[in-house]
Every structure is written in C-alpha cells, then in structure tokens.
C-alpha positions in Angstrom: 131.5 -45.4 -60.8 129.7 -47.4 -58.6 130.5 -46.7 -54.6 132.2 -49.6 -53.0 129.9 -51.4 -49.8 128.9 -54.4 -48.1 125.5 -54.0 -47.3 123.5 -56.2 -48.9 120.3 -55.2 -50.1 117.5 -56.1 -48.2 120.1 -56.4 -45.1 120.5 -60.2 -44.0 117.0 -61.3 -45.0 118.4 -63.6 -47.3 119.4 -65.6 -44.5 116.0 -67.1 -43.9 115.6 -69.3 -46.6 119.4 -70.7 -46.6 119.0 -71.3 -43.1 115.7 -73.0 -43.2 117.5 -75.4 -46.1 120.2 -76.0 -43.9 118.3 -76.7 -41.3 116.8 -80.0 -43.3 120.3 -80.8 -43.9 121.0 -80.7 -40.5 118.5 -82.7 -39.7 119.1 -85.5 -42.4 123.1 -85.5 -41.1 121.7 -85.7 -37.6 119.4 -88.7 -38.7 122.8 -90.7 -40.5 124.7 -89.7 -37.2 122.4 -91.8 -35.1 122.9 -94.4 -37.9 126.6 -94.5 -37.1 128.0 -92.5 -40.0 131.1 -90.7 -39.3 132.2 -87.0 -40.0 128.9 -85.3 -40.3 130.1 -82.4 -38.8 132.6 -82.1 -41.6 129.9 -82.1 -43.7 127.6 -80.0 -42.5 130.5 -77.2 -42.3 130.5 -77.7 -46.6 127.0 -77.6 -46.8 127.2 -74.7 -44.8 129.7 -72.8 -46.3 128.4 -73.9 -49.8 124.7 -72.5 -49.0 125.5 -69.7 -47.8 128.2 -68.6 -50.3 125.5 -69.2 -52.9 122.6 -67.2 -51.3 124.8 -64.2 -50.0 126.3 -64.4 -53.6 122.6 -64.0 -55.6 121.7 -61.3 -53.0 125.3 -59.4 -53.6 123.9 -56.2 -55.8 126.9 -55.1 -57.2 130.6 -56.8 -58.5 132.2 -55.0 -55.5 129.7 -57.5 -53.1 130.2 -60.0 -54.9 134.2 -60.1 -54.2 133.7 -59.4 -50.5 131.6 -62.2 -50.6 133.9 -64.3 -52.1 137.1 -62.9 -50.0 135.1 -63.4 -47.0 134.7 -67.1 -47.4 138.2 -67.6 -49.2 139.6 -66.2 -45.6 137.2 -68.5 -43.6 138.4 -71.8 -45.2 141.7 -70.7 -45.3 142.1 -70.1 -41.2 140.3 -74.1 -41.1 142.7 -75.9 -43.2 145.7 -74.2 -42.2 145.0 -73.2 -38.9 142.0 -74.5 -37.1 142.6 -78.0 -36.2 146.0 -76.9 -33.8 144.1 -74.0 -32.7 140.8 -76.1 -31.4 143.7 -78.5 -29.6 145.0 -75.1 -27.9 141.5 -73.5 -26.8 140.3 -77.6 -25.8 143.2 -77.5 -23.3 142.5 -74.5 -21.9 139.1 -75.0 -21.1 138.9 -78.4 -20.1 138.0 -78.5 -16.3 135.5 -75.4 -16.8 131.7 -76.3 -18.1 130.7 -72.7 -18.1 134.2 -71.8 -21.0 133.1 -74.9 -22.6 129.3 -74.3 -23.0 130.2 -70.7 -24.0 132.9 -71.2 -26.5 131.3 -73.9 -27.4 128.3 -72.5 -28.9 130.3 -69.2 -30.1 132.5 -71.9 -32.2 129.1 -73.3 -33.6 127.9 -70.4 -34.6 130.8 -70.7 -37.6 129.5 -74.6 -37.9 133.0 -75.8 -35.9 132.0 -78.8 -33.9 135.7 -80.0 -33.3 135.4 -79.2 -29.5 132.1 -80.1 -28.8 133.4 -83.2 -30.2 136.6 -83.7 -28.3 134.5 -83.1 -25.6 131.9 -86.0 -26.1 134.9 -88.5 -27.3 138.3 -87.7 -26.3 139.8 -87.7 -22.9 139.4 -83.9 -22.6 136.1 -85.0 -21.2 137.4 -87.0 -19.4 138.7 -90.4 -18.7 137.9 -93.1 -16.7 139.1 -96.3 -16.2 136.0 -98.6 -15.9 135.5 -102.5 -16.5 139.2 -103.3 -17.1 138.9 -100.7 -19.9 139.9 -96.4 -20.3 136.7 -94.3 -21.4 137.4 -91.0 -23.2 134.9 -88.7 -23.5 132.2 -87.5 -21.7 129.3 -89.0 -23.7 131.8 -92.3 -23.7 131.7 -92.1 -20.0 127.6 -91.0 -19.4 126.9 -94.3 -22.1 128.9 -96.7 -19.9 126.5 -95.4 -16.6 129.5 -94.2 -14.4 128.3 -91.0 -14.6 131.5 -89.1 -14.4 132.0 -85.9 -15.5 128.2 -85.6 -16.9 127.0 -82.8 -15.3 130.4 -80.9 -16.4 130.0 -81.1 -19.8 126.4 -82.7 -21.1 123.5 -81.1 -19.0 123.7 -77.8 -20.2 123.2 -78.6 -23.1 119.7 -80.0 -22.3 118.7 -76.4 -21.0 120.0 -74.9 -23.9 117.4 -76.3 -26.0 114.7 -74.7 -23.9 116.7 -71.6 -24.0 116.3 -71.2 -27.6 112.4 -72.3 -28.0 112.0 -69.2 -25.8 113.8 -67.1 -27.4 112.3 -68.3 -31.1 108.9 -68.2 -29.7 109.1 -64.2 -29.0 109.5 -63.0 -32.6 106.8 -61.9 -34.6 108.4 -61.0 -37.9 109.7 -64.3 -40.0 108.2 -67.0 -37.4 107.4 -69.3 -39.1 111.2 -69.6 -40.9 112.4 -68.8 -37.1 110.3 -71.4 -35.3 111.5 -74.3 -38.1 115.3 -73.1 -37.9 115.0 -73.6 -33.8 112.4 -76.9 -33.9 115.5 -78.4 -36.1 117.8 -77.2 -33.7 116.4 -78.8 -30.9 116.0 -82.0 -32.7 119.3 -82.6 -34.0 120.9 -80.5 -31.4 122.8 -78.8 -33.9 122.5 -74.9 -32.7 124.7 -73.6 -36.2 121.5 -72.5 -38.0 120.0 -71.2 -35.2 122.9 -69.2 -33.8 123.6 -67.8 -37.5 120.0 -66.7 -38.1 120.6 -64.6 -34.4 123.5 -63.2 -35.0 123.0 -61.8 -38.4 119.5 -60.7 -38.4 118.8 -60.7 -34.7 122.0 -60.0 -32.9 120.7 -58.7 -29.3 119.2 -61.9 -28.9 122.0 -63.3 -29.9 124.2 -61.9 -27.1 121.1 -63.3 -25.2 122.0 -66.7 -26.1 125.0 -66.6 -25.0 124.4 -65.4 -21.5 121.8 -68.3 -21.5 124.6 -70.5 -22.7 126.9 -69.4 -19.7 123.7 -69.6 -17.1 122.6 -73.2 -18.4 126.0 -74.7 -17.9 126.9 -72.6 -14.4 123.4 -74.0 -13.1 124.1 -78.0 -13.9 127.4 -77.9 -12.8 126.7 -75.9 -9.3 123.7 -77.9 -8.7 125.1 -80.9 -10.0 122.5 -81.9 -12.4 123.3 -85.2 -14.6 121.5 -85.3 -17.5 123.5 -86.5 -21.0 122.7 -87.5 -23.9 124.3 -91.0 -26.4 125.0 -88.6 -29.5 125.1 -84.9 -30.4 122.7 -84.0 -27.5 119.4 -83.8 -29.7 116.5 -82.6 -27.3 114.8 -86.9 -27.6 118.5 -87.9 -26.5 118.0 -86.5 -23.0 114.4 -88.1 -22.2 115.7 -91.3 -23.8 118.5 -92.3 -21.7 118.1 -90.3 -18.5 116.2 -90.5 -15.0 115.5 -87.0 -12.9 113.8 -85.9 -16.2 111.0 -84.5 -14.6 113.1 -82.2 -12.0 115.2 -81.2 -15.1 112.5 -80.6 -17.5 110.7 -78.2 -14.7 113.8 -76.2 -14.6 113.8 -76.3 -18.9 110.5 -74.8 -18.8 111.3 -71.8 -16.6 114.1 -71.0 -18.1 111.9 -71.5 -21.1 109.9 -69.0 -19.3 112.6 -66.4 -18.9 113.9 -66.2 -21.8 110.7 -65.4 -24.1 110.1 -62.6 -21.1 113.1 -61.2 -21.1 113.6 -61.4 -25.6 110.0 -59.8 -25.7 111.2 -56.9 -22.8 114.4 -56.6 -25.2 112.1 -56.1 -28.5 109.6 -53.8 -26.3 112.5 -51.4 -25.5 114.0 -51.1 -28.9 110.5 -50.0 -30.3 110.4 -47.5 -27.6 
C-alpha cells in the first residue's frame, strides 16, 4: 500500500513555471487595469488558483497527493466565499490608522492573491476621507489623485520602497534566476507582489520572512519621515515616477534599501551553506 504524504516530488520546483505564467497574466490584468477595467483582482485570484491547482496537480505523484491537492484548494475557496469578504471588513477596521499593520498584512494577504484591503485602502474611506472641492474623497489613491495629499504617506509610499526591496532580494539568488528575476521584474511593473511572495514562501521561505520585515521597515520609514510618494492605480513601480515630485530623494533611499537587502539575502544564503 502506498504510504500516505504531501511532499511533492521534486519539493516546490514546480512553482517556477506556474509562477512565471502567472506573472504574464499579471501583467496583462495590470495593463486592462490602467485601461479602466474593473475586478482584475477577482481575476487574477482564478487564474491563480486555477494555475496553480493544475501544476501542483500534474506534479502530485501519487492519488493520496492528488486529494490533498484538491482538499487544500476546496478549503481555500470555501473560507473566500463564505467567509472572507466580512473578515477583510473586520481586519480593515482594525488597522486603519496604522501604515506599518497595513503594509504588513497587506502583503501577507497578497501572498494568497487577496487584494480586497489593499483595495479598500486605495478607494474606500478606510483611507481616508476628505472633503475637497465641494466633494468627499475616499481612498487614499482618491485623495493622492485629487493633489491634497492627505494621508499619502500613511498608506502609498511604502509601497514604492517595496519594489526596491524585492529587486534586492531577487537579485541575490543564483539557482532559478532567470524564472526569479522575471517573476520580480513583473512584480515591480504591475505592482502585483502575489507571484513573487508565493515563489518566496514556498521555495525560498527565509527570504520570505525577509520580505516581510522589509515590508514593516518600508512603511515605518515613509510614515516617520513623512515621505509622500503615491501612485494613480495599483502602485506599479512607473506609477510612482509618473505622478510624483521628491523622486530623486525617494529613489536614493530605494536604492539603499536596494542595497541592504541583496547584502543581507546573500549573508542569509552564506550562513545556511555554512
């Protein structure tokens, strides 16, 4: 009888190529966003869960796989249609007011291709509100597009050093680069992190943890030096130089951090060869 287990074989290599796939998906959603079409993030969340079920189904070896596989995902869309939409409301009220619990959650959230906050962020009055030209503005991208400049630096400008964040961190591997370096370039273009943030957590999951701590750094450092930087539409990395001013200042901080976290993934993968 065969032994029950959910290792795949070749661990999560199979990862690579669904990610790099739905990393031109991301980008082509990303591309009808700025076009003005509505619930990509809807849709990347089926291609998402579509892809992946596929590949980690073909590289299930055994019928015992197969069904974890399939559990797994049945459980996943279960908790978003009967659960997710009032829970997101619940974890958006507690965390509005606090960039460094939104940057954090939010990118943990992405990792599972749930945009919902990040969204009611950007376009709801969680972001904020303000009451400007005889009209109320919800949303923090709402209120950085109208040039009041209100709550910018609370919820956008991390974002920006996010991007440089994960260049760094892509550009320190040495085994699957090239697959890596696409799966982050796409990231940074789109500014859709999901791809990204999957590939670290199942096949690189220090620097995944990595991430994170850059995620909670990049939003503590805007908001305490009060950095306004934001961006007209899901916070893609030409978003930033588009529509803001200081970009110089901000970029020289990008590229340090840049800087930092290539030294500090390379001192991680330097250790656990030791």
């Amino acid at each position: 009888m065969a032994k029950f287990s959910i290792n795949f074989k070749h661990k999560f290599t199979f990862l690579y190529n669904a990610l790099v796939l739905l990393s031109f998906i991301s980008a082509a959603l990303y591309a009808a966003r700025l076009l003005g079409a509505a619930n990509t993030d809807k849709i990347m969340l089926a291609f998402s869960i579509a892809v992946l079920s596929l590949y980690a189904l073909a590289a299930a070896g055994t019928i015992y796989q197969k069904l974890t596989v399939i559990l797994v995902f049945l459980i996943l869309i279960t908790f978003y249609i009967a659960v997710w939409q009032d829970f997101s409301a619940y974890l958006a009220a507690h965390i509005a007011g606090s960039a460094v619990k939104y940057g954090v959650l939010n990118m943990v959230l992405n990792t599972f291709s749930l945009g919902d906050i990040e969204y009611m962020f950007a376009f709801t009055s969680y972001g904020g509100s303000a009451f400007i030209d005889g009209e109320i503005v919800n949303g923090a991208v709402n209120l950085f597009n109208s040039g009041s400049g209100y709550n910018t630096p609370l919820y956008l400008t991390g974002k920006f050093f996010l991007h440089f964040a994960a260049a760094g961190i892509a550009l320190s591997f040495k085994e699957h680069r090239r697959q890596i370096l696409i799966i982050a370039l796409f990231a940074v273009v789109s500014g859709n992190f999901t791809c990204f943030l999957i590939l670290l957590m199942f096949c690189k999951t220090p620097y995944y943890f990595i991430f994170l701590v850059f995620s909670f750094l990049s939003y503590l450092l805007s908001y305490m030096a009060n950095l306004s930087a934001g961006y007209f539409c899901s916070g893609g990395i030409i978003e930033f130089y588009a529509k803001n001013d200081a970009v110089i200042y901000i970029t020289a901080l990008g590229v340090l951090i840049l800087c930092i976290s290539y030294y500090v993934s390379r001192l991680v993968h330097e250790r656990k060869k030791c």
